[in-house]
C-alpha positions in Angstrom: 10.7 33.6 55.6 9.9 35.6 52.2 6.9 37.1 50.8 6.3 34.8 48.2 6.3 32.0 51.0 3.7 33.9 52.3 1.3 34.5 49.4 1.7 31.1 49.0 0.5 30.3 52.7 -2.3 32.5 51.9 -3.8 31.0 49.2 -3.6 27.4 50.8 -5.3 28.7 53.8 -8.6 30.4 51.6 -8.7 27.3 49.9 -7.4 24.6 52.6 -6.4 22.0 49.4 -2.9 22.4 48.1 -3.6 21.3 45.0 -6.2 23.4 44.2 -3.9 26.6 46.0 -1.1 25.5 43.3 -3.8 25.8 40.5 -4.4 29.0 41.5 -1.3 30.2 42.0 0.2 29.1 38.4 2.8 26.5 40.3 3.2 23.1 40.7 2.1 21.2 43.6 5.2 20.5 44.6 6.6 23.9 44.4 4.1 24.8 46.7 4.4 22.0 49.4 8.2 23.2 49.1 7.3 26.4 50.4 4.9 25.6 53.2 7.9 23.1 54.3 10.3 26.0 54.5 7.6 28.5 56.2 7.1 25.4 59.1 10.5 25.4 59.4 10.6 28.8 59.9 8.1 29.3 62.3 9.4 25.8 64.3 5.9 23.9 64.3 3.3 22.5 62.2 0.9 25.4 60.5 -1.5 22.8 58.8 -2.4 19.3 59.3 -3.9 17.3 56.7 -7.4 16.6 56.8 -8.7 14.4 54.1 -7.6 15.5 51.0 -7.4 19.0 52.2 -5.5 20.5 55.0 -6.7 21.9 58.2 -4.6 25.1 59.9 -3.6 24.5 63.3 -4.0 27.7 65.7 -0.7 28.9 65.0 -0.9 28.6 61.0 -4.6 31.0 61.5 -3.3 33.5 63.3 0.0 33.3 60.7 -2.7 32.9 57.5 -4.1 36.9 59.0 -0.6 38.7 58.5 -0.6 36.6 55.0 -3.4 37.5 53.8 -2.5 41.2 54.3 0.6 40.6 52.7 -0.6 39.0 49.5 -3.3 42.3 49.6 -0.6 44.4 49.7 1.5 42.7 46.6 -1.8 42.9 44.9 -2.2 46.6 45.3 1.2 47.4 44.7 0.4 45.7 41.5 -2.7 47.4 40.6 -0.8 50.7 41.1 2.2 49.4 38.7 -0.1 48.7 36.2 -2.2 52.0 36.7 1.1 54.0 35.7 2.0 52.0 33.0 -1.3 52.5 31.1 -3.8 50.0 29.5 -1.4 48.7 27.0 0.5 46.9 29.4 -0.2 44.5 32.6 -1.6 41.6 33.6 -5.2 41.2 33.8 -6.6 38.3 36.0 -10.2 37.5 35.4 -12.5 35.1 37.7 -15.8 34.0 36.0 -18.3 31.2 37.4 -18.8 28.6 34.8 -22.1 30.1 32.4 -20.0 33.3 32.3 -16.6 31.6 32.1 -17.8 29.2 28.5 -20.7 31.0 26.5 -19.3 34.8 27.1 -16.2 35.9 28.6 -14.4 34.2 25.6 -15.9 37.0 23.5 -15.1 39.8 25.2 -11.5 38.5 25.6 -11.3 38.4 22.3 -12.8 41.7 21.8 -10.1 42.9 24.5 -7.3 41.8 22.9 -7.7 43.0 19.8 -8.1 46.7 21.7 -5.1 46.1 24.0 -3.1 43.1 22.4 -0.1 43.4 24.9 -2.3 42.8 27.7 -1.1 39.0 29.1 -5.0 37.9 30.8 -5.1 35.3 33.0 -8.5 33.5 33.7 -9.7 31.4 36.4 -12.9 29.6 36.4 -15.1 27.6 38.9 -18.7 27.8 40.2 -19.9 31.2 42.1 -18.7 30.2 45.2 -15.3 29.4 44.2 -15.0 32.7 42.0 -16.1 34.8 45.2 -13.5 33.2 47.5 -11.0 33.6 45.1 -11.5 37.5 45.1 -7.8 37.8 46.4 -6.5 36.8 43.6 -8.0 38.8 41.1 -8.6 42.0 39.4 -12.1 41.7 38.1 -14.7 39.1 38.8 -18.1 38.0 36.9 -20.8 35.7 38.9 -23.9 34.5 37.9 -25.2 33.8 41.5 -26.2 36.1 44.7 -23.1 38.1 46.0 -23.4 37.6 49.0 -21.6 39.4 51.9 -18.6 37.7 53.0 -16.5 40.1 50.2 -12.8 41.4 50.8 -13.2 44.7 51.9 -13.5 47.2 49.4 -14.6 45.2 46.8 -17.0 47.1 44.6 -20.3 45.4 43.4 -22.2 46.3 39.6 -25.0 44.5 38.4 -24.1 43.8 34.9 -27.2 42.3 32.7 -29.9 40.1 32.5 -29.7 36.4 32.0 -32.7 33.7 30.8 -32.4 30.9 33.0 -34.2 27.9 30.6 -36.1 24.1 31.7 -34.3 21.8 29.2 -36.1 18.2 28.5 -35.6 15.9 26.4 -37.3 15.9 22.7 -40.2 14.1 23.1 -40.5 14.8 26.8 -44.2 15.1 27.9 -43.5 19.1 28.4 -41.9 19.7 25.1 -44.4 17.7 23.6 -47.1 20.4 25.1 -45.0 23.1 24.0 -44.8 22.2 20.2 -48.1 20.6 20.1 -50.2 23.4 22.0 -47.6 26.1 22.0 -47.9 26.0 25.9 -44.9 27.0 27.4 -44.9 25.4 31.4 -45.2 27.0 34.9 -42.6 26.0 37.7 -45.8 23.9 38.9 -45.6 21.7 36.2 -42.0 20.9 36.0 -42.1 20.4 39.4 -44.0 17.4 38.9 -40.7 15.9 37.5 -37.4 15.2 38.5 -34.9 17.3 37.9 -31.5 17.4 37.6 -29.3 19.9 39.9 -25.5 21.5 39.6 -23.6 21.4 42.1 -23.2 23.1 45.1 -22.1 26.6 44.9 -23.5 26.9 41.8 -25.5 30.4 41.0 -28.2 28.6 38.5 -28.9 26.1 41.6 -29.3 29.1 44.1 -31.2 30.9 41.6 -33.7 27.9 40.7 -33.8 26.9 44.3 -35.1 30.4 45.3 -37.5 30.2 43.0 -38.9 26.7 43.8 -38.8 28.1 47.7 -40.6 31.4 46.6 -43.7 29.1 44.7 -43.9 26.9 48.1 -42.9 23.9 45.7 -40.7 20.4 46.7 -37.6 20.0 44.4 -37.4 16.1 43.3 -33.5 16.1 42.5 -32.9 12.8 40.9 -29.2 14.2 40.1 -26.6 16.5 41.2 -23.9 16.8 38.6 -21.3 19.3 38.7 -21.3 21.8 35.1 -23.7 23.4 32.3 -22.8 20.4 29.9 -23.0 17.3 32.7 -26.8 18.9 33.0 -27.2 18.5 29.2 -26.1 15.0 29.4 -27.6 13.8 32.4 -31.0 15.5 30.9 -30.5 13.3 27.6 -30.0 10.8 29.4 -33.4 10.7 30.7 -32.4 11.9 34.2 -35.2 14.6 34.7 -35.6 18.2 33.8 -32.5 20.6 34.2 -32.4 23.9 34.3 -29.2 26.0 32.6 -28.7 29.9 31.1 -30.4 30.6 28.0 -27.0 31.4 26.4 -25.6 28.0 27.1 -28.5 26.5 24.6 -26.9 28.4 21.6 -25.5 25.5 19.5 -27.5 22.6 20.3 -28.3 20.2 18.1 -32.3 19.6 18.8 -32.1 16.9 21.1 -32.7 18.9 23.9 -35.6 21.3 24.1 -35.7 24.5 25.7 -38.5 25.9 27.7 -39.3 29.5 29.1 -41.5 29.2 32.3 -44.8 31.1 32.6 -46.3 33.5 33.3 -42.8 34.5 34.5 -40.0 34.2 33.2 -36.9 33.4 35.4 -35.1 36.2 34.5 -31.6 36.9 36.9 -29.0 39.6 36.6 -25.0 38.7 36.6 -22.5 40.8 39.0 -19.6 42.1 38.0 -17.0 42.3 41.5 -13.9 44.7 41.1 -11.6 43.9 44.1 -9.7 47.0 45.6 -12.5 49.3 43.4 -11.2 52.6 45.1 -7.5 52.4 43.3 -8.0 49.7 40.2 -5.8 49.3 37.5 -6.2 50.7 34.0 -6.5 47.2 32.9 -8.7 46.2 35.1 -10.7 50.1 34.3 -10.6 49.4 30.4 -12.1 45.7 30.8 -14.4 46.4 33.0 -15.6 49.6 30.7 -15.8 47.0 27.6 -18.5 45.0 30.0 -20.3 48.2 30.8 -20.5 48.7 26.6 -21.7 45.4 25.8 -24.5 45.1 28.8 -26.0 48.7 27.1 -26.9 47.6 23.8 -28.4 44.3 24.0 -29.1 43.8 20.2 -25.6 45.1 19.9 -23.5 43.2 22.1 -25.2 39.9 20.6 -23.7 41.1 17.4 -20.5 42.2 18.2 -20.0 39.9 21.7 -21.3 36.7 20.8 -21.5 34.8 17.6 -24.7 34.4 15.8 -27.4 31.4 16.8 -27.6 28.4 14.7 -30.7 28.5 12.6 
């Protein structure tokens, strides 16, 4: 038994799919299966059992996937302090962003990071809120869109970060964008939710956020859809689906076929997280990126400048 078996064994048993473990990890799959074989044939019986097309720990592999968990904690740690004494210039820094964050603006700030600390290797890992949360392990800093939550690692520090627009999209021609270019009458929630609309997935911090807020109106949500991702919202909402809703930012580049509506009297206005794992001891990596988030959340004029590339007229 080693402690790379074990890491390994953790990360199959947060995410119970060994594919998806592998992904995570940076191996192949069958790296991975490798090393679950030789930690079964350490331990003498079975520590998972497939279940579908994930696996399912028997009662020996949970009690095993506790001491592996601490393990892989500890590596991380040990990390985090190698990195702290060799300064920002150097390390690894592994970001987890939930998908809004993950396309329309961590790429900026990466870039923005690199050119500070170009020796820096970053690793990213993407995926809806959920995903990013359970993947906390893992990481050294994490950026979510939807509620926190409380199911976090302990000692995992929490900082609301900044403000996000989330927008009603509709087609051009759409009865509600008609309204809004014709009359200049932005809608309420009420009256989009006279129409279908079209849903991310589950685990998803837009659908949380737009489900709370169809809950906190007392309105029924018609969900023709659920598609999974900002852009298979776009399309399903050209397609004639319904009414989606997505972050302002995503709506940066689009081409006018999709129209973008605020809703009245207000707006739906949420706030991203920023989660620093291990927040008592983080590296100076992890310190300086988190610091360039800080900076760009303070100016808002400013960060738009310097963060994210200009809208198309």
């Amino acid at each position: 038994m080693t402690p790379d078996q074990l890491i390994t064994f953790a990360a199959v048993a947060e995410r119970l799919n060994i594919s998806r473990a592998a992904e995570a990890l940076h191996l192949s799959q069958p790296a991975v299966s490798g090393q679950l074989r030789q930690l079964q044939e350490e331990f003498g019986e079975p520590l998972y059992r497939r279940d579908g097309r994930g696996v399912r720990l028997t009662p020996s592999g949970a009690q095993l996937a506790e001491y592996a968990l601490k393990v892989r904690d500890a590596f991380h740690q040990a990390q985090a302090y190698r990195d702290a004494l060799r300064g920002v210039g150097r390390g690894t820094l592994r970001i987890g962003a939930s998908t809004t964050i993950a396309s329309y603006l961590l790429p900026y700030l990466i870039a923005e990071f690199q050119r500070r600390y170009p020796e820096v290797e970053i690793q990213t890992a993407g995926g809806n809120t959920g995903e990013i949360v359970a993947s906390l392990g893992a990481l050294d800093i994490a950026m979510i869109e939807g509620p926190v939550g409380t199911d976090l690692p302990e000692g995992t520090g929490v900082r609301m970060w900044r403000e996000d627009s989330v927008v009603a999209i509709v087609p051009r021609g759409h009865p509600l964008a008609e309204r809004a270019v014709h009359e200049g009458a932005n809608p309420t929630l009420a009256d989009v939710g006279r129409y279908p609309i079209v849903m991310r997935e589950e685990g998803s911090g837009v659908r949380q956020f737009v489900e709370q807020s169809y809950e906190a109106a007392g309105l029924a949500m018609q969900v023709a859809l659920n598609v999974a991702g900002v852009e298979g919202v776009k399309e399903a909402v050209r397609a004639g689906m319904g009414v989606g809703f997505v972050s302002a930012m995503s709506m940066r580049h689009e081409d006018g076929a999709l129209v973008q509506l605020s809703i009245v009297p207000e707006p739906l206005t949420r706030h991203f997280s920023i989660l620093v794992p291990h927040e008592g001891a983080p590296s100076r990596v992890a310190a300086g990126f988190l610091a360039l988030c800080t900076a760009s959340a303070h100016d808002a004029s400013s960060s738009s400048r310097k963060f994210e590339p200009a809208p198309h007229p």
